[in-house]
N, C-alpha and C positions, 0 to 999 in steps of 0.2 A: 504493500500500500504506500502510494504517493504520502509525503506529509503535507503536500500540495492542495488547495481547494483546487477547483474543476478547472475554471478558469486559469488559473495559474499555471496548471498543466497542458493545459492548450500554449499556452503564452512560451512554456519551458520547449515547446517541440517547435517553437519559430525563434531563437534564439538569434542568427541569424541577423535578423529584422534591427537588434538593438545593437550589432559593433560601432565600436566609432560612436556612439551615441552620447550625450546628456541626457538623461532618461527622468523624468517626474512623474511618479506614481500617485494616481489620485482615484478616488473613486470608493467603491465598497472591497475594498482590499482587507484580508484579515490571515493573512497567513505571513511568513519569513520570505518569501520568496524575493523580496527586492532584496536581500544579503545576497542569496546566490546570483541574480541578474549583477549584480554590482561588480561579480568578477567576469562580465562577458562586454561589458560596456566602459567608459570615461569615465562615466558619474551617477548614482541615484541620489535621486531628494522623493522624499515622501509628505507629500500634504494631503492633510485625515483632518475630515469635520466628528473621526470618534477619539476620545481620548483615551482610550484601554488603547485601542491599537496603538495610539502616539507613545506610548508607559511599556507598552512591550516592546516596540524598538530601541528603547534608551540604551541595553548595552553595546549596542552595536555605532561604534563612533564615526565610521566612514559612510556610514547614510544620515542624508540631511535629516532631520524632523523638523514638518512644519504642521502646527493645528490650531487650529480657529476656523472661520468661516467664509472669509477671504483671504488669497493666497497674492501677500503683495509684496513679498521679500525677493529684492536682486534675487537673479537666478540664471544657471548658461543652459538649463535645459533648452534642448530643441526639438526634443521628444516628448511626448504624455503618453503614458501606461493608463488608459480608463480601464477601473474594472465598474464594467455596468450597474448603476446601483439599480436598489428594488423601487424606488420612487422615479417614474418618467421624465417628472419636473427637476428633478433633483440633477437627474442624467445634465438636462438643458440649462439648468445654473452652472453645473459645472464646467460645461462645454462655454460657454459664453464668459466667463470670466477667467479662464485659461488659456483659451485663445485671442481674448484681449490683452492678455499678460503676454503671451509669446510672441505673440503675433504671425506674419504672413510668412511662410518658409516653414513653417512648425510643421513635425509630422506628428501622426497618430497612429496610436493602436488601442483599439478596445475590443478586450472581452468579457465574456459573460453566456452565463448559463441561455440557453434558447427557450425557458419558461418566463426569464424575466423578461421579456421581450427587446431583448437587443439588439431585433431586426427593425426596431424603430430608430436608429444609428443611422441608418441608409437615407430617409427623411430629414432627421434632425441636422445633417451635418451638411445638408446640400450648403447652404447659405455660406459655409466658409472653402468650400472644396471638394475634389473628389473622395469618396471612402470606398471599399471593393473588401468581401469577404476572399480571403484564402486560405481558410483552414476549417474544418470543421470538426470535433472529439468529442466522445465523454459528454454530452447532450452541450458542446457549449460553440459559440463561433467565434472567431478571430478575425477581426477586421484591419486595415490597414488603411490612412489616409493622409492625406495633405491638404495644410493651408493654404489656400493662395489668393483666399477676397481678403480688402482691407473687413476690419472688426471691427465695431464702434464700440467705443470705450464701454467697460463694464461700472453701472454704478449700482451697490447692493439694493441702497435703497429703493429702487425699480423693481425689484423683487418681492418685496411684502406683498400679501394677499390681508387683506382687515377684513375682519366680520366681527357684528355685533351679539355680545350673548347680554341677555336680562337672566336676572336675577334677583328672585325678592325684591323687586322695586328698583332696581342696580341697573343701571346699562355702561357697558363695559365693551371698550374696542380690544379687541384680541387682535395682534399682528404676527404673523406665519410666513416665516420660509420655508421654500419646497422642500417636500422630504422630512416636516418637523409634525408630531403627532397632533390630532385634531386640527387641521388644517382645513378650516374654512365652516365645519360647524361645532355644535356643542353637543359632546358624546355624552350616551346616557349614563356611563357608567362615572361618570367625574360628578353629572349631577345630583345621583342616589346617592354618591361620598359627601355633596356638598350638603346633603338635603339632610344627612345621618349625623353632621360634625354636631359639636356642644360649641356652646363658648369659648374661643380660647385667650390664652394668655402667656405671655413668658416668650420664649423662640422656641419660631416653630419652623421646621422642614419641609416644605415640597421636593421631595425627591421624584425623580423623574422629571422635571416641571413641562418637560412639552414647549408650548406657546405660551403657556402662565396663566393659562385660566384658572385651574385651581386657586396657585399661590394671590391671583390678582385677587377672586371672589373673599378668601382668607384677610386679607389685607381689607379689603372696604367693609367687613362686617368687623374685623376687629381692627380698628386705626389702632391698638395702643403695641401691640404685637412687635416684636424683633425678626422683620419675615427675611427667613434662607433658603434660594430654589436651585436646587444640580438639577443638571444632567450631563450625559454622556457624549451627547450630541453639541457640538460648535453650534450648528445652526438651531439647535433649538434655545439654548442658552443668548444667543443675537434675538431670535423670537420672544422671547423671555422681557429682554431686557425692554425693548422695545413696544411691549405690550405693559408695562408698570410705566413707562415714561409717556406711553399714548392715556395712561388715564390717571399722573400724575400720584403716583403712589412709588413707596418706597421700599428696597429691599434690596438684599447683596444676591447678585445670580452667577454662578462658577459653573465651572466643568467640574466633575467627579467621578472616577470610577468608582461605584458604590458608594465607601466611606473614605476614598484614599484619601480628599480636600474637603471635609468636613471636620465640623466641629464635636466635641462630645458632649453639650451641655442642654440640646432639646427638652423643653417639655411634650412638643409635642413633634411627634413623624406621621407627615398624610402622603399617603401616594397611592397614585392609579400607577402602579409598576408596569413597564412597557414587558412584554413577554417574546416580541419579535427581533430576531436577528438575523437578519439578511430576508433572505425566504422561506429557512425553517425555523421553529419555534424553538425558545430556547426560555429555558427559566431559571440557569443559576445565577445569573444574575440579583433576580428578584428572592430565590433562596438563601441567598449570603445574604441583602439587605434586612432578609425577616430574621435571618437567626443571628443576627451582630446587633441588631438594633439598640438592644439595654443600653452596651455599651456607648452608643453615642447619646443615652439620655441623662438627665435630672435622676434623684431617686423616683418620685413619684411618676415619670415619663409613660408617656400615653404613646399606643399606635393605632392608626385607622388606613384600611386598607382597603379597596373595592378590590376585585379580583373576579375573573370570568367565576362561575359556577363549580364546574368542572374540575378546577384545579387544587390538588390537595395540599392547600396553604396551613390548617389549622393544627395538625401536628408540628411543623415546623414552629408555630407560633407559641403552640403551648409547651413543647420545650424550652423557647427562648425564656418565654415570661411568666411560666407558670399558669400561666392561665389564654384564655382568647374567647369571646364568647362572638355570636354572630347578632349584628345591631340589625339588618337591615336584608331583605335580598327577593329579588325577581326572578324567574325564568332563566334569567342568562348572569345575573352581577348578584356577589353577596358581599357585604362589608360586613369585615373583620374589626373586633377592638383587643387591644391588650393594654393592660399598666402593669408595672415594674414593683 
């Protein structure tokens, strides 16, 4: 077995493609593979809007790390490695503001599995250049192209999507980049978390925070609150940010793996934990957040968690805390509570 994702492995059997290159890898990349490309080319640099992948390349000192949500650092790449993310729009932010960064003469290669739809490449990239499939493996494609239209400068802010959520009497603009969770309306499962909270008080956690719907609605019912929102995602964490300063509220929003950039002193942790990574479901993530939680709390620290139905969160919970009892739940969403 490859230690390779799919993509990756298509990309290792055109090797080829990248000598002589300045190589910048961007996209839904989650494996080592730009180490091994590094000894087939000049250069890799790696720009990631996740920060787990940015924290797992750290010991590797001959590849760039670049993470955030625009990628505006000098750079001699004259290549991009896309690997196809799982968000369409996401694909077309990425393309658009890397090829205004490189500009005309840039080549390209992206791949990606053939469910995510990466045959939508062929479309998306008219506008800067030719693109041409020449590989196909292991259900994924390998494409190959070049720049060669001018790019009109990329500015992010062109990118926000607003929509309006109400709330108990609340109207609250939510700002979303592509690719950043609840994008464009108000999920039901943030609302049965928002509809089950108590009062709070003290600092509190949106982990995960998405777009900041949650941490915003927290914020406008408790003005007196010390509000902290992670996530994982650059561009949701820009979303975040963006969505407290659209409705003038206040509060610190970071990247975090988990608990790598948090604090230990919550009273309170809310999250609609994200369960999606990449294409397939993954929940250890949201596992280590349930069962480290204590440790980031107050003594008396509180947790409230919505969670699809399905998923067997409450023993993890009543391990961590000793207890967990179910506040709330529909058809499809149950919220969890624990204290300490």
């Amino acid at each position: 077995m490859s230690a390779y994702i799919a993509p990756s492995q298509i990309a290792e059997r055109q090797l080829a493609y990248f000598a002589g290159k300045h190589v910048l890898v961007a996209g839904e990349s989650e494996d080592l593979f730009p180490v091994e490309l590094a000894k087939h080319c000049e250069s890799v640099s790696v720009f990631t809007t996740n920060y787990g992948y940015y924290r797992q390349l750290e010991p590797y000192d001959h590849i760039t790390r670049v993470f955030g949500a625009e990628f505006t650092q000098e750079t001699q790449a004259d290549m991009v490695l896309l690997y196809w993310p799982k968000a369409k729009a996401e694909a077309d932010y990425l393309l658009a503001m890397l090829m205004a960064k490189l500009g005309t003469e840039t080549e390209i290669v992206v791949v990606g599995e053939n469910r995510s739809g990466i045959k939508s490449i062929e479309k998306m990239f008219k506008p800067y250049g030719p693109i041409t499939k020449f590989d196909s493996a292991r259900r994924c494609s390998f494409y190959w192209g070049k720049c060669t239209e001018q790019v009109k400068p990329f500015v992010m802010s062109d990118w926000f999507k607003s929509y309006q959520v109400s709330y108990k009497a609340h109207n609250l603009t939510i700002k979303s980049l592509p690719g950043v969770f609840s994008h464009g309306q108000f999920d039901v499962g943030s609302q049965l978390l928002l509809d089950t909270l108590p009062a709070l008080t003290g600092k509190v956690l949106d982990f995960g925070c998405g777009a900041g719907v949650i941490g915003s609605v927290m914020a406008t019912l408790n003005p007196e609150i010390e509000l902290e929102m992670c996530d994982i995602s650059a561009l949701a964490v820009e979303s975040s940010k963006a969505t407290l300063a659209a409705n003038q509220l206040s509060g610190k929003v970071f990247a975090s793996d988990v608990y790598s950039d948090t604090s230990d002193d919550y009273q309170f942790i809310v999250s609609n934990p994200p369960f999606h990574a990449g294409l397939d479901t993954s929940y250890s993530a949201t596992e280590t957040l349930l069962a480290t939680a204590p440790k980031q709390q107050t003594k008396q620290g509180e947790l409230f968690i919505v969670a699809n139905s399905f998923l067997k969160y409450p023993p993890i919970i009543e391990q961590a805390y000793g207890n967990c009892e179910t506040l709330n739940k529909t058809n499809k969403f149950t919220i969890y509570h624990a204290q300490k």
